[in-house]
N, C-alpha and C positions, 0 to 999 in steps of 0.2 A: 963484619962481626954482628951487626945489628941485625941485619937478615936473617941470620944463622938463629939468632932467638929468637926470631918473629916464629919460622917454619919451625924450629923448636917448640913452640908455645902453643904453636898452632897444631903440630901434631899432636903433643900431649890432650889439646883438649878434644881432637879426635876421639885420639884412645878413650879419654876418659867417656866419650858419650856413645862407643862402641856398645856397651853391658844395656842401656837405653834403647838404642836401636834393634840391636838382635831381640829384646823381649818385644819391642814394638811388634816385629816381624811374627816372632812364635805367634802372641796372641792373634794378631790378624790371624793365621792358617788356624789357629783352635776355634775363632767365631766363622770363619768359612766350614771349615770341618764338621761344627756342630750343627749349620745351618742343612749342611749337606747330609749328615746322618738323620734329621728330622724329615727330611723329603725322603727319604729311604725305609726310613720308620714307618710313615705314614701310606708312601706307598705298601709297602707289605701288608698292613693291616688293612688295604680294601683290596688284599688279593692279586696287587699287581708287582710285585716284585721288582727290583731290576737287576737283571743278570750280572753275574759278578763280574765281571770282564766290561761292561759296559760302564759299571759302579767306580771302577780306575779308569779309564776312559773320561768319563763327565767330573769323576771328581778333580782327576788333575788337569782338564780345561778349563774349569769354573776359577782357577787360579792367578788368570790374569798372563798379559802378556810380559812383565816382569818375572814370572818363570817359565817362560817358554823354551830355557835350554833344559832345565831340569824335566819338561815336559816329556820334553821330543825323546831325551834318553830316556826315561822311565818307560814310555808306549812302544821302544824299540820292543822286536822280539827276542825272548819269550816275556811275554807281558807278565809283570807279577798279580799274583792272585790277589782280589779289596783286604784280606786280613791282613797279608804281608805287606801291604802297601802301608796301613794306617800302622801298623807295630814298631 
């Protein structure tokens, strides 16, 4: 019976630092995101572009090996286009 509450207590306070975790995550992909649309920004403005297929490509490798399943499926073909990708 004691167990039974420990893993009780212990899941609840999972759960409770779940809602923590997931914004932990969001933000991290919005300061990569944003660091990533700045070098994209930047490139364009001195004329050099990068192709949009390339722009999903480098953005979802720059993501770390922690999503490397999310990766691998998204580069499957047919690759989605950078707007559909960030939308």
């Amino acid at each position: 019976m004691l167990m039974h509450r420990t893993l009780k207590s212990e899941s609840l306070h999972c759960d409770n630092n779940w809602p923590t975790f997931a914004r932990m995550i969001i933000r991290a992909l919005e300061i990569t995101y944003a660091f990533f649309k700045g070098l994209c920004d930047n490139l364009a403005v001195i004329e050099k572009p990068i192709p949009d297929k390339e722009n999903v490509f480098c953005l979802l490798t720059s993501l770390g090996p922690q999503y490397e399943t999310f990766t691998t499926t998204i580069l499957k073909p047919p690759r989605p286009s950078y707007s559909k990708l960030i939308s």
